[in-house]
N, C-alpha and C positions, 0 to 999 in steps of 0.2 A: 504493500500500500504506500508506503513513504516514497521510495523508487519513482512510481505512477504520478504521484504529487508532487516531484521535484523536475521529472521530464517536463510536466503540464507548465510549472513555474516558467523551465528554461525556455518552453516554445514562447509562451506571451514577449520573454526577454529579447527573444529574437526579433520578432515582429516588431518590437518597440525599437530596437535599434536600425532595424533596417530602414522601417516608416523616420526616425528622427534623420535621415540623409534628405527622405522625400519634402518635409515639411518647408517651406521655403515661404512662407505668408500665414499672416493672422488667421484670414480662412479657413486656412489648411490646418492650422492646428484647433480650431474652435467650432468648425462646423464643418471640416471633412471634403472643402473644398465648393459645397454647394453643388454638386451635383450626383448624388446617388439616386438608382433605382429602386425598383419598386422591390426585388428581394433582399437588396444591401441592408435597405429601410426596415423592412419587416423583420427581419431577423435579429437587426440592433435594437429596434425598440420592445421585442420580446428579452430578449436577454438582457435588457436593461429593466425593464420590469418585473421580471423574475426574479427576486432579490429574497433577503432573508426571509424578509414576513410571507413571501410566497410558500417557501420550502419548510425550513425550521418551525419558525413561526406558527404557520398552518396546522403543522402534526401538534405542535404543542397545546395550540390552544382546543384542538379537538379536546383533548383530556379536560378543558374545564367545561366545555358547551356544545361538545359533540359538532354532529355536521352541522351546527349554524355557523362552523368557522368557514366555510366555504364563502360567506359574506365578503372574508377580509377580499379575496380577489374578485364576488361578483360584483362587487359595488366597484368594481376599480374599471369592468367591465363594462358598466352600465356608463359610466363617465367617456371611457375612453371611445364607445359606441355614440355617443351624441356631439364629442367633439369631433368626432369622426366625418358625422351627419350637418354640423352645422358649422365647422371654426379653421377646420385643418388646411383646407384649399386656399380660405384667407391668411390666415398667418401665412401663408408660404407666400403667396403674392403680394405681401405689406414687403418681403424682401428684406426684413432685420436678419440681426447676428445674433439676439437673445430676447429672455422674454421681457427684458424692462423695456428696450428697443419700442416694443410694441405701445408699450404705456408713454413712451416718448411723444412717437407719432400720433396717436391717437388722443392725447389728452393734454402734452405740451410740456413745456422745460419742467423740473423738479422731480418729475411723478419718477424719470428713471431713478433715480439718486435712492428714492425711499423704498421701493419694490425691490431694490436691488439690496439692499441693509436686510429687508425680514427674509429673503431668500437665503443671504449670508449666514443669516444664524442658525432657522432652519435647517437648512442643509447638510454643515454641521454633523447635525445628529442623525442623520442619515446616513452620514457615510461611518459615524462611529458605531454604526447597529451592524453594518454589514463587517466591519473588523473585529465585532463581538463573536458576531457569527461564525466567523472564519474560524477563530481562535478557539472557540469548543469544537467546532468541528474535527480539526486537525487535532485536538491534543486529545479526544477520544481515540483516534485511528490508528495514533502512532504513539501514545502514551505518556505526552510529552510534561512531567510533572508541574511546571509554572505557567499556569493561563497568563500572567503580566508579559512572562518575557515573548512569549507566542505573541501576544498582541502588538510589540514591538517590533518585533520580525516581520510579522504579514503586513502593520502599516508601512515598515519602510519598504515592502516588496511593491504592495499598490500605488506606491508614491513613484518611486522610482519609474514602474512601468508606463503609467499616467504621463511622468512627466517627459521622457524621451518623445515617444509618440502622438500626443494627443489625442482628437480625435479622430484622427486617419488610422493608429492603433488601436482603437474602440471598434471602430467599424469593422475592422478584419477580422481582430478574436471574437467579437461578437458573434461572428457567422459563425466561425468556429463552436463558438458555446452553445451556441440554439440548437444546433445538432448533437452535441453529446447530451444536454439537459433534455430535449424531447426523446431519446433512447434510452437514457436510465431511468428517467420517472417513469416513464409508460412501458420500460421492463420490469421492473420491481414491480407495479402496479399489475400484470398480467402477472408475475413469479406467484405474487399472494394469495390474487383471488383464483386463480386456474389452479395451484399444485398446493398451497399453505392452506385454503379457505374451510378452516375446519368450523368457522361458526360464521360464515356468509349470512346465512339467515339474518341474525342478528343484527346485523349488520344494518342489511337492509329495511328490514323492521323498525329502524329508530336513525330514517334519516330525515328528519324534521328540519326544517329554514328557520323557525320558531320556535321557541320554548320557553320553561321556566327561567334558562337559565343566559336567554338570549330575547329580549320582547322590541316591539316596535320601535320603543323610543331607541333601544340600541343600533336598531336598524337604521331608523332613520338618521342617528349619528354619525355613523359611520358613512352613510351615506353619502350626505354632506363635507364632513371633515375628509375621511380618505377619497373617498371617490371624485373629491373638487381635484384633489393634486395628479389623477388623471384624466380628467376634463380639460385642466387648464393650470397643469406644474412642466415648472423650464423642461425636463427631463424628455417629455414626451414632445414638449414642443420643439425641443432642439432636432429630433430627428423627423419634422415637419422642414423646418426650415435646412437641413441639408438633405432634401428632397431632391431633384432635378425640377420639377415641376409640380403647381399646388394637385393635380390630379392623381401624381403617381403617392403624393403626402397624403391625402383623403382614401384611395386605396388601401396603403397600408394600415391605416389608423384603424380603420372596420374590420380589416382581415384579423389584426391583432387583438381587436374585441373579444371574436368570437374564438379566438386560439385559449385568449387569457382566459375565460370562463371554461373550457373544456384542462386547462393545466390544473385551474383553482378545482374542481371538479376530482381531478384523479388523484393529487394531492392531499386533498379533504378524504380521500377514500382509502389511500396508504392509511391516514391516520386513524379513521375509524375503524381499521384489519387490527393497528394494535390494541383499542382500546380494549375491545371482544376477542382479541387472540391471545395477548401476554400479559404476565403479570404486572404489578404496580411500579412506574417507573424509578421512582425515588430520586428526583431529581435530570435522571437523564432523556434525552430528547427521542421521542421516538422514533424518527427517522436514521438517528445517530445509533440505537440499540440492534435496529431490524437491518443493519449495516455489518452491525460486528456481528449477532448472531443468529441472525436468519437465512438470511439470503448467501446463495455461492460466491465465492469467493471473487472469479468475472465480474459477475452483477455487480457486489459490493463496490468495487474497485471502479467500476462505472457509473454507479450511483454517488460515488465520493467524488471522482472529477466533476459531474453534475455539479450535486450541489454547491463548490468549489466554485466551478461556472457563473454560479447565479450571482454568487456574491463577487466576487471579482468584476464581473460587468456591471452589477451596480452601483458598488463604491466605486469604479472606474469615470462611470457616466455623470454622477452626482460631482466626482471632484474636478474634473472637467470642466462642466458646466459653471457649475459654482465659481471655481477661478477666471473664467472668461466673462460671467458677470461681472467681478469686484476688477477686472482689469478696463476689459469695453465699458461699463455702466458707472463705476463708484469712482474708479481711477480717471477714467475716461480719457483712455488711451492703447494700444493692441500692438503690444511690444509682444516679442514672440520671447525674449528671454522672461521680460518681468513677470510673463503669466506663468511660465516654469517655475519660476521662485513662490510665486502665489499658490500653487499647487503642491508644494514644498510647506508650505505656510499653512495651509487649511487645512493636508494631512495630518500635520502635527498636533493643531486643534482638534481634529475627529480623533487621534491618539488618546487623546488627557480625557476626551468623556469616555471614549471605550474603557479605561482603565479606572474610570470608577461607578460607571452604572456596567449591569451586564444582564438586567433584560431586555431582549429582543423588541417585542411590541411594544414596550413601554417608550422606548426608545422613539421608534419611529412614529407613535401617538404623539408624546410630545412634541417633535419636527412640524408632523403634519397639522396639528393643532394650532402654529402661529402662522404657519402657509396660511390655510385655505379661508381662517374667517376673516385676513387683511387683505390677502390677493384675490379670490377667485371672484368676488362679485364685481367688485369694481374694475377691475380687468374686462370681465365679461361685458358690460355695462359699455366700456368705449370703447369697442370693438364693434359692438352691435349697432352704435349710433355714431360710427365714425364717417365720416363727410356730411351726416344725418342734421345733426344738430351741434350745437358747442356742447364743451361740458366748462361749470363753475370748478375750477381749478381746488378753491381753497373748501369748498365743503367737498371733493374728489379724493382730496385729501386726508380728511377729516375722518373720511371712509376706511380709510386704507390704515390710517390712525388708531383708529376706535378697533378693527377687529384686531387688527394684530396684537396692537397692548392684552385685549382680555384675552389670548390665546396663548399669550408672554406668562401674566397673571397667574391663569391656569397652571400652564405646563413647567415651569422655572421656577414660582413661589408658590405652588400649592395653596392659591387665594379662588375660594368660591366656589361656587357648586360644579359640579362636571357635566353640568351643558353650558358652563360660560362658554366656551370657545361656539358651541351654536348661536348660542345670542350673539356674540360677536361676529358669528357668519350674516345673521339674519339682519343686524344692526346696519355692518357694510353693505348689503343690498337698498337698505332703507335710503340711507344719505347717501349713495351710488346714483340711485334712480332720482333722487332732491336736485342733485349736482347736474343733471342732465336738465331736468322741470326749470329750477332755478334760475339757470342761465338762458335757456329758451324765453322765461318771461321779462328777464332785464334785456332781451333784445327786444 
């Protein structure tokens, strides 16, 4: 297993060396040159959404609330399906380099500076969830007694890779990845229920979307919270805008809907074979256990680059992203060294949280909890009334103000109940839609 894990290492290394010769422009390192196809596309923005809370995540939280964890990706589904339907073609034809870009054009000077700050911190903890992940994962497989010093190791390995290649490094391994992660989920997943499935029934017996221990309002939370950072988070929209074109960008986005709902799907169903198959975890992940002692040793071994896969494309994609914001948007400037140092820089930040939180969904709850209730509505909002109407700048603001603070509140100071961060979704929609009214009646 370690051998498998070290080859997988040294190929990313490669590719990342060989793309930093290619790299020769801001473009090129921040959005891949702006001209990828319609399978380039599909396959990086799968492998970039397949991240912890896909894999990990997923099996874990079956053991508190059964198949209603399937939620975590269908809601991410259901987001990524409408921006699909209604957002994807436009971003790509607005012709920006990132998502503040958008809020640039569409709304006027400031708005990037401040989109680009709650992405920054967000982000963050994003990339420190998928180097949490990395770090149990690996020191299960291979024994490794200090999860700190693992967690050291794999941020300077993602840092590193990240920063030779950029995004033209992203794209490559990504294709890469989407192929080994769609053949070990979906072989383990046939190993269980064809040859292991001694209590299928059961199984399927208690596969509820609802229940006691999963009710509406959770739904609809998540809804909102996670499922905005797929409607309308930098992540997905980066692989809109190094699209070729807004048609072959709206393509992919729908193809990846219905991919991500059938991953989240098989995933959720690994997870419910161990609930009803083996005994009480005590701690260990159940993906991580049906690794060491279920599955053959092949499988194993393919199921581990997988999951490896996921996370690596997605702390890849986020710290990418995220540096080419604070360079383009906060710096505002597209120096090809300075964002390497910036990628250098944010690494090390997602280091210090990985090493002192190490749950997975908590992790990425908190992130996406100051995204979506400051960014997604108002974002949304001047996008849809862009050439349409003005927008009142300083209640536009105000918008972006208000949710993100209560989602800061929430997830950072543990202040107020746990649907602040929705009222703060619901709040920025409120004075989003004012700032558009507002300014329409002072003309």
């Amino acid at each position: 297993m370690l051998y498998s894990i070290i080859i997988f290492i040294i190929l990313l290394f490669i590719i990342s060396v060989i793309d930093f010769k290619k790299v020769r422009s801001f473009e090129d390192f921040s959005v891949a040159g702006r001209k990828q196809g319609l399978l380039p596309v599909y396959l990086s923005m799968m492998a970039s959404m397949i991240g912890a809370s896909a894999t990990l995540g997923i099996a874990d939280k079956v053991w508190d609330i059964g198949f209603s964890a399937f939620w975590w990706l269908g809601v991410g589904s259901v987001g990524l399906f409408l921006q699909g339907l209604f957002l994807s073609k436009k971003v790509r034809e607005l012709n920006v380099t990132t998502l503040p870009d958008i809020a640039d054009k569409t709304v006027g000077k400031g708005a990037k500076s401040l989109l680009s700050f709650i992405i920054a911190i967000s982000w963050i903890g994003i990339i420190g969830a998928q180097i949490v992940s990395l770090a149990k994962l690996i020191k299960s497989v291979v024994n490794v007694p200090n999860e700190n010093l693992l967690i050291i190791v794999i941020s300077l390995v993602v840092i590193i890779y990240t920063m030779l290649g950029g995004q033209l490094s992203v794209v490559k391994t990504d294709m890469l990845q989407s192929g080994i992660i769609f053949v070990g989920i979906l072989g383990t997943f046939m190993y269980l229920y064809l040859y292991k499935g001694e209590n299928n029934q059961d199984v399927f017996n208690n596969m509820q979307l609802i229940d006691s221990d999963f009710g509406y309002f959770d739904l609809i939370n998540l809804l909102f919270i996670t499922g905005g950072t797929y409607f309308l988070g930098p992540d997905i929209l980066s692989r809109n805008i190094m699209s070729k074109d807004g048609k072959t960008a709206r393509n992919a986005t729908i193809i990846s809907a219905f991919s991500l709902a059938l991953i989240g799907f098989i995933v959720t169903m690994i997870g419910m074979w161990t609930l009803y198959n083996l005994p009480v975890m005590h701690g260990e992940n159940p993906l991580i256990y049906i690794m060491d002692k279920v599955i053959p040793t092949p499988l194993a071994i393919l199921l581990c680059i997988a999951i490896m896969a996921t996370l690596i494309s997605s702390a890849d994609t986020c710290l990418v992203n995220a540096a080419t914001i604070v360079e383009h948007d906060l710096l505002k400037r597209n120096s090809i060294r300075e964002i390497r140092v910036i990628v250098v820089i944010m690494g090390i930040a997602a280091l210090i949280i990985a090493l002192t939180k190490s749950d997975i969904i908590d992790l990425l709850l908190g992130a996406y909890s100051v995204y979506s209730p400051g960014i997604v509505f108002p974002l949304l909002v001047s996008i849809i009334f862009y050439k349409k109407r003005r927008i009142n700048k300083k209640i536009w603001f105000v918008a972006v103000t208000v949710g993100g603070l209560m989602g800061i509140m929430h997830s950072y100071f543990m202040v107020g109940p746990k649907y602040l961060p929705l009222l703060g979704m619901l709040l920025s929609l409120v004075l989003s839609l004012v700032s558009v009214l507002q300014s329409s009646k002072e003309k």
